[in-house]
C-alpha positions in Angstrom: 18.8 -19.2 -8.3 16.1 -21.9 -7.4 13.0 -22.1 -9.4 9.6 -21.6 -8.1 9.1 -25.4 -8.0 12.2 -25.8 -5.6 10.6 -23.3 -3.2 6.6 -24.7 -3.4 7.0 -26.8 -1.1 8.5 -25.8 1.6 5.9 -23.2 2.5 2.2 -25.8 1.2 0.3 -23.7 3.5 1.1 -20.9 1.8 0.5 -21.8 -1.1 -2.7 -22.9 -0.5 -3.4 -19.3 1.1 -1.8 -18.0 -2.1 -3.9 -20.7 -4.8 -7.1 -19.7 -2.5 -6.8 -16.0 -2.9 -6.1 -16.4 -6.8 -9.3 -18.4 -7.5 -12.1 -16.6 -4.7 -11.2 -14.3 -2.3 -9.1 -14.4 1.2 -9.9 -13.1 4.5 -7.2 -10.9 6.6 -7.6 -8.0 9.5 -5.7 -4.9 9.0 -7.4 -3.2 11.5 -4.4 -1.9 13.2 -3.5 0.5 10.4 -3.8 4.4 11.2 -7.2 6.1 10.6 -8.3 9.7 10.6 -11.5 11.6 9.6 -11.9 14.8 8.4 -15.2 16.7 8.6 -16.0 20.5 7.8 -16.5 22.5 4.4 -13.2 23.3 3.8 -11.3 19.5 4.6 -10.7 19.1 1.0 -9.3 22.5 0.3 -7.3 22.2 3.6 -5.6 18.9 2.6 -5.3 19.5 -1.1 -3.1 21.8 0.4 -1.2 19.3 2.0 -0.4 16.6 0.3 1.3 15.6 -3.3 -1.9 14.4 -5.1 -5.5 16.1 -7.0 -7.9 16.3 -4.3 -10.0 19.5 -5.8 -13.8 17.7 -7.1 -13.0 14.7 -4.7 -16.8 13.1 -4.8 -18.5 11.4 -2.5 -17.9 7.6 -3.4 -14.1 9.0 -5.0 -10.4 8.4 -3.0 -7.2 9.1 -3.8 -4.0 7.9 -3.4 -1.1 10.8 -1.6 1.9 11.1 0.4 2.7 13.7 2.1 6.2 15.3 2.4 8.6 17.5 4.5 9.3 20.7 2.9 12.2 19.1 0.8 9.9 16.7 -0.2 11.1 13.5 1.8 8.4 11.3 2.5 6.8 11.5 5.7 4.4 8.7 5.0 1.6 7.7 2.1 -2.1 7.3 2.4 -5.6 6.7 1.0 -7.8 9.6 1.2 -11.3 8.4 0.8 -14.2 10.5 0.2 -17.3 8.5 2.2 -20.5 8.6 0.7 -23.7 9.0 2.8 -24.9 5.7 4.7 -21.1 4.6 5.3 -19.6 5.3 8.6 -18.5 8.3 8.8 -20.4 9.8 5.7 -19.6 13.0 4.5 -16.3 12.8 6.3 -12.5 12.4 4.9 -11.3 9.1 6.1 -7.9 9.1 5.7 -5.8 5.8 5.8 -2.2 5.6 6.8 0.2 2.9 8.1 0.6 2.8 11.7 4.0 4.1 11.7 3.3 7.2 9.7 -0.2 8.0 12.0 1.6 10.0 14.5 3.2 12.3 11.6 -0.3 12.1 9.6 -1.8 13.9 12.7 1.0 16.2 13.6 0.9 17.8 10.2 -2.9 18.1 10.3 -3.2 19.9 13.9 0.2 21.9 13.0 -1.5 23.4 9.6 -5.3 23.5 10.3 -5.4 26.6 12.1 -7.5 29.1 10.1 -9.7 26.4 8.6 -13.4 25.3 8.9 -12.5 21.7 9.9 -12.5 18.9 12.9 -9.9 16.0 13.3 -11.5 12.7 14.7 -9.4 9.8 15.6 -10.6 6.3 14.1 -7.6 4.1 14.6 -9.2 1.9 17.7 -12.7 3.4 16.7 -13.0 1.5 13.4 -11.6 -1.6 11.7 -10.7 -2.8 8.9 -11.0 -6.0 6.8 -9.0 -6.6 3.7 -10.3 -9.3 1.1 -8.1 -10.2 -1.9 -8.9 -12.3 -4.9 -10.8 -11.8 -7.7 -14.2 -13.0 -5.9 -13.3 -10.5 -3.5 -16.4 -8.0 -4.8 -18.9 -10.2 -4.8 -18.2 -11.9 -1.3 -18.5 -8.2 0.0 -21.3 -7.7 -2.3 -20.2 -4.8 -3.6 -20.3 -5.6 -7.5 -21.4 -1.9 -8.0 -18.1 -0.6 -7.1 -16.5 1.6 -9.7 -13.9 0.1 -11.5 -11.7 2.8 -10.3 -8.9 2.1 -7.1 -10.1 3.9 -3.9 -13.6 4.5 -4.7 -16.6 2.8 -2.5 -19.6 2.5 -1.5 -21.9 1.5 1.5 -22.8 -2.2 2.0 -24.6 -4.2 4.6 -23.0 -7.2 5.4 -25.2 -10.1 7.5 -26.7 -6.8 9.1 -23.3 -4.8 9.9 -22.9 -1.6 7.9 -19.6 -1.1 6.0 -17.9 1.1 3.9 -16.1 -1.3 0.9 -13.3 0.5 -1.1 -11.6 -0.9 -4.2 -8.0 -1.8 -3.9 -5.7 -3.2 -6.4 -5.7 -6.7 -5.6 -9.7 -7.0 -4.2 -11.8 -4.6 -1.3 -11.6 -3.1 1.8 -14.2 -3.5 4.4 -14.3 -0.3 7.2 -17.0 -0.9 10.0 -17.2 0.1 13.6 -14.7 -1.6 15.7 -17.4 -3.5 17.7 -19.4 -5.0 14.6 -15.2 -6.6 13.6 -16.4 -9.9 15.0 -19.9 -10.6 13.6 -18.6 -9.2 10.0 -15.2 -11.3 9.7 -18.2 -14.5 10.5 -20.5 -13.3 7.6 -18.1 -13.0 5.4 -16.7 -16.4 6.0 -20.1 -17.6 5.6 -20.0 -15.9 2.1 -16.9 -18.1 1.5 -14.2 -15.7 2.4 -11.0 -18.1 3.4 -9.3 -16.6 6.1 -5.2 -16.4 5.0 -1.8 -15.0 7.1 -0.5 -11.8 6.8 2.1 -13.2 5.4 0.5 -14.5 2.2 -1.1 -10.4 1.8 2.6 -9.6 2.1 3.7 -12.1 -0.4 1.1 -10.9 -2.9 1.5 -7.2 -1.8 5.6 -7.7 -3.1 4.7 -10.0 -5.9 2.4 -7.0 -7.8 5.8 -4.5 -6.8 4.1 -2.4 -4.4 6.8 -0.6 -1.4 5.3 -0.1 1.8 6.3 2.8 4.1 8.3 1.7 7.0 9.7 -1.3 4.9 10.6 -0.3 1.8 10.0 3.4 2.1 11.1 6.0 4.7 11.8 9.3 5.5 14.6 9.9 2.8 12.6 8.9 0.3 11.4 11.5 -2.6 8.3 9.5 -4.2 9.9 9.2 -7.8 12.5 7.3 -6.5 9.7 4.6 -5.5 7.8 5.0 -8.4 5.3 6.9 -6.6 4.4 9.3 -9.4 1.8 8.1 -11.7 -0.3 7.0 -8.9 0.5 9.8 -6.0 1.6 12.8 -7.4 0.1 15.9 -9.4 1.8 17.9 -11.4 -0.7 20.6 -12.5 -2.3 21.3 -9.3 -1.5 24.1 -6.8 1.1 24.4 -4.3 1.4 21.5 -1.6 4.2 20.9 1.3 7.6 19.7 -0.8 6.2 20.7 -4.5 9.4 22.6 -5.6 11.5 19.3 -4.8 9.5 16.8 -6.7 8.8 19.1 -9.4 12.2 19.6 -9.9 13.0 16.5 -10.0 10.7 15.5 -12.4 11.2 18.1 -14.9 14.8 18.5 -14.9 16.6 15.5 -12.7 17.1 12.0 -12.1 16.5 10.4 -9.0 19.5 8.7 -7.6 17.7 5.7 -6.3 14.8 3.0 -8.1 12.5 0.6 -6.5 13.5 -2.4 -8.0 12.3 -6.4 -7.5 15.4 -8.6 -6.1 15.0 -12.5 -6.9 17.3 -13.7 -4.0 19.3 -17.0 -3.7 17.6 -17.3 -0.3 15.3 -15.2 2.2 17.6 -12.5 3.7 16.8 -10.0 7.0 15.2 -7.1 6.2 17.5 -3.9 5.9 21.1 -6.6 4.4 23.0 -4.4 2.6 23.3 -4.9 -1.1 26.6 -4.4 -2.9 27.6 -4.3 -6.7 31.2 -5.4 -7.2 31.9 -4.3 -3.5 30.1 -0.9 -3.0 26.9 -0.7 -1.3 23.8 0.5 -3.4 20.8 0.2 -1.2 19.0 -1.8 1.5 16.7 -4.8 0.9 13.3 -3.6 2.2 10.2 -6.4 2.2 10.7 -9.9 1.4 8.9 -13.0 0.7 9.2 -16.8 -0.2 6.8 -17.0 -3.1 5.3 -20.1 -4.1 5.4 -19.2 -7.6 8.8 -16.6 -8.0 10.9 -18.3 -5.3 12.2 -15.9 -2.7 11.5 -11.8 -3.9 12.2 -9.0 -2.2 11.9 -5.0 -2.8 14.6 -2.8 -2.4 15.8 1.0 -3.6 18.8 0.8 -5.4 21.1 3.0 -6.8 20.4 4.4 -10.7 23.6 2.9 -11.5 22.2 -0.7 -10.6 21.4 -1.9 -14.2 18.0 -4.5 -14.4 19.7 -8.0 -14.9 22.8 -7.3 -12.4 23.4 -9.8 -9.9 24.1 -8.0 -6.1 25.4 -9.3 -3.3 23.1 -9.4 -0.2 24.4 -9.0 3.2 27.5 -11.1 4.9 26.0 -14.3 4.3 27.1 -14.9 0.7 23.9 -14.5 -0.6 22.9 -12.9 -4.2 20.2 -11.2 -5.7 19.4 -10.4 -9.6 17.8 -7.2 -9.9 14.4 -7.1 -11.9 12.2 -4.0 -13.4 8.8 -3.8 -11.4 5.9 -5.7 -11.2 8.0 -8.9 -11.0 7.7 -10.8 -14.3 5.4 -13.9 -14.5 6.7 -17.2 -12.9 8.8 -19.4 -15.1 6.9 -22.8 -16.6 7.8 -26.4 -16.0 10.6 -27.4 -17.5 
């Protein structure tokens, strides 16, 4: 396998994207990811309901992070649930954060089940966007220092005079603001000293910290223990949801036949090569990167049998792979 040093320089601006976002914060639109609100008394009890994770005493300022299933509790796609407090767009409201691919089953589910309930649906896909910043300056530059230190919870901020709702992610904040009020709050926080970086360097760190994202590494035969989903996504002492008997099961008395696993590959391979162990196939690779620091990493759910340390081949193009525990382990020293 190459070391990190080999790869560095073949990718400088990414590296400087990647070095920028490690020392302040970096700039990137994700405004094309799904978005739904919820509004009415009974949203919370009506999701809870729903989907896999705690929702019941969800506070204003509070989010949570769910999937939601088929009734044999195959993924039909994740999201962030986040409870808005008042001045935010869309306060007192349920705005619910999906990828793209998964919004059209998001909002199926919602209209299929809601009957009966005290609630309204509101589209907010091309309504509102959404501006990630990452880096460890990322709180300040949105000026949202208050933030608890918990993932998903927020709080109103004003933004060279655009109102926002900031959330806390796992690598820096979330910006949500009207769709027209994109432009003139992408400018102010540059002027705070936001660096504006690729999509590609969010996906690099995204797979560096070992996180699978549906419709790359994650689909609809996926049960969330298999992607590690559980500690973050799933309760297990809250009332019945859509697919609870399956993952319950599985929890209590199974193993899952598949793990999300980190792959350090030999070279960068199309998303979806096959990957075989001494000639049998055991998975799919999902997302890939070329990291700066780790060389080129991908994600991938392998079979249970697929031992951390083995060595995989990777589609028909003699490539390899060695198959790592997740989060990826730090990048090796000089030398």
């Amino acid at each position: 396998m190459g070391t990190a040093a080999q790869h560095a320089d073949t990718h400088p601006s990414l590296a400087d994207e990647l070095e920028l976002v490690r020392e302040g914060a970096g700039l990137v639109d994700r405004s094309e990811r799904g978005k739904l609100a919820l509004e009415g008394a009974e949203a919370i009890e009506f999701l809870n309901g729903q989907v896999t994770n705690e929702l019941a005493g969800l506070a204003p300022g509070e989010g949570r992070y769910a999937a939601f299933l088929t009734h044999k509790g195959k993924m039909l796609g994740d999201l962030r649930i986040l409870s808005v407090p008042e001045s935010a767009p869309d306060a007192g409201m349920l705005l619910l954060d999906t990828e793209r691919v998964a919004l059209q089953a998001l909002f199926d589910m919602i209209r299929r089940f809601k009957v009966g309930f005290r609630i309204e649906l509101h589209k907010r896909t091309v309504e509102r966007a959404l501006l990630s910043l990452l880096g460890p300056g990322s709180a300040a530059v949105a000026g949202a220092q208050g933030l608890a230190g918990a993932e998903h919870s927020s709080m109103p901020v004003e933004i060279g005079s655009v109102p926002a709702l900031a959330v806390r992610t796992d690598l820096g904040v979330d910006l949500f603001c009207q769709a027209g009020e994109r432009e003139p709050l992408w400018a102010s926080l540059q002027g705070r000293g936001a660096g504006v970086i690729d999509e590609r360097a969010a996906e690099c760190l995204r797979i560096e910290s070992g996180r699978p994202r549906y419709g790359l590494d994650l689909d609809d035969t996926v049960i969330p223990q298999e992607a590690g989903l559980n500690e973050r996504a799933v309760s297990f002492t809250k009332g019945c949801y859509v697919g609870q008997e399956t993952v319950a099961r599985l929890f209590y008395k199974g193993r899952p036949n598949r793990h999300l696993r980190g792959l350090r590959l030999s070279a960068l391979a199309p998303a979806g090569s096959e990957l075989r162990l001494d000639g049998r196939a055991v998975g799919r690779l999902g997302s890939s990167a070329a990291s700066p620091r780790l060389g080129p990493i991908g994600l991938a759910l392998v079979r249970r049998e697929v031992q951390p340390g083995s060595t995989v081949e990777v589609g028909e193009q003699g490539l390899t792979a060695e198959v790592l525990e997740l989060p990826f382990p730090p990048a090796p020293g000089p030398g």
